[in-house]
N, C-alpha and C positions, 0 to 999 in steps of 0.2 A: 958205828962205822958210817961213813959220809956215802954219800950215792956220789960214784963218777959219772961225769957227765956221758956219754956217747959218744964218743967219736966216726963222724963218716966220713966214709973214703968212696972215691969211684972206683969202679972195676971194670976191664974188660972183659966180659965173661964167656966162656965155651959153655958147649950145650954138656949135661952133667945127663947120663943111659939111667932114665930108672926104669922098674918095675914098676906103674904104677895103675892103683884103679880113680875112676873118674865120679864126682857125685857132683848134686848139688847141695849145699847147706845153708843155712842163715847160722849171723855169726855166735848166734847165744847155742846152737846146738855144733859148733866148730870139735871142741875137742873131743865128743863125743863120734862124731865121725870119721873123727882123724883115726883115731883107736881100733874104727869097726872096720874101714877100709886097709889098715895094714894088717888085721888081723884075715884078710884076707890074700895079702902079698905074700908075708915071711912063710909060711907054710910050703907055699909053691915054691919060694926059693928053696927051702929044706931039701926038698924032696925031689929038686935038680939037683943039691948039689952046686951051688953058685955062689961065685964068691962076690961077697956083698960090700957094701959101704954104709953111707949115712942114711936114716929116714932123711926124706925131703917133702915137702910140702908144695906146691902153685897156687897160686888163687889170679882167678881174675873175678870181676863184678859181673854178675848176673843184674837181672831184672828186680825192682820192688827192694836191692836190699839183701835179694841171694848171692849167692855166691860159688863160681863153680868153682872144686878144688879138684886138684890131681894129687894124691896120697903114693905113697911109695918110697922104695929104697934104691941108692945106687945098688946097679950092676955094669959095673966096667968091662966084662967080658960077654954080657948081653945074657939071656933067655931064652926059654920058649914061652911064648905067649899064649895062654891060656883063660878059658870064661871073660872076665871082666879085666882079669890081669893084662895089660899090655904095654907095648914100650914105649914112653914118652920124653923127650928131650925137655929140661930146663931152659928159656931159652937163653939165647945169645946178644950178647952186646954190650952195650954200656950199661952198667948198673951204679945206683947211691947204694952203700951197703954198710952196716953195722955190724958188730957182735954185741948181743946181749947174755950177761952171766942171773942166771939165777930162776925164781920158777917161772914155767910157762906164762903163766896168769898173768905176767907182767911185761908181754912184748909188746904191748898198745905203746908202754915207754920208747922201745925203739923205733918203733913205726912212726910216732909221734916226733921227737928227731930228723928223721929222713920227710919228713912233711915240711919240718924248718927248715931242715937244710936244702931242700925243695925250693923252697920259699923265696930265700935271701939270696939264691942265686940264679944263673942264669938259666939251669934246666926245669924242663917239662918234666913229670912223671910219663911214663904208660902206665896202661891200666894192668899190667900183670906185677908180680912179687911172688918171692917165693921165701922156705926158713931154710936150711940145712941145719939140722940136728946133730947138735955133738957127742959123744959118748953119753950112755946115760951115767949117773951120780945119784947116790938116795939122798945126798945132802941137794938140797936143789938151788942152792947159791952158789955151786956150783957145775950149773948146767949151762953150758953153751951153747947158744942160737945164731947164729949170722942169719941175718934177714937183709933181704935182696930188694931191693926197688928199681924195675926196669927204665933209664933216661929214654924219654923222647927228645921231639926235636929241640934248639936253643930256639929260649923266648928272646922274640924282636926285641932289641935293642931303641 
């Protein structure tokens, strides 16, 4: 089966209510973190009682190479915020954005994309992104990712 290209689109974005906890990581120990911080999300939501949506991910660049992530899931009707659990907004505005189908291990390809399409046109990145998680799938070429790239401002002309 042929690899489709990516296609990215701009987005306007509203801010998306997660649940979420805050770390910092480097990106070889990324999924492993991602794992340990909602396993400390979903339980709290259980045990509210909340009705949930997507995992979603933030990242912005740390120092040296880190990376600070906010881990969490939508909740559209909010929480009580508790320990490390609290509520953080996605943020808002102009986003480059993709969907990536297939396993996680391979969204450097989307990112990679949104760095061309970056590139060739007239937007700046910001330094924040985020993924939104689609239903999980055990077949995982069947897993959707929409990965978010926040626009800065337009480069001079």
């Amino acid at each position: 089966m042929a690899e489709v290209p990516y296609q990215v689109r701009t987005e306007l974005t509203g801010p998306r209510t997660l649940a979420a906890v805050r770390a910092v990581t480097t990106p070889q120990r990324l999924s492993v973190e991602i794992i340990r911080l909602l396993d400390q999300v979903w339980p709290l939501l259980r045990e509210q009682g909340v009705r949930t949506g997507h995992n979603v991910v933030i990242y912005r660049p740390g120092e040296g190479g880190d990376l600070f992530i906010d881990a969490g899931v939508e909740v559209p009707d909010g929480f009580t915020a508790r320990g490390g659990v609290r509520l953080v907004d996605t943020p808002a505005g102009e986003a480059a954005a993709t969907t990536h189908y297939g396993d996680y291990a391979g969204l450097s390809a989307a990112y990679g994309a949104l760095e061309q399409w970056c590139a060739t046109s007239s937007r700046r990145p910001a330094d924040t992104s985020w993924e939104v998680y689609g239903d999980w799938d055990d077949d995982p070429a069947r897993r959707r990712t929409d990965v978010y790239l926040l626009l800065g401002a337009l480069r001079p002309s």
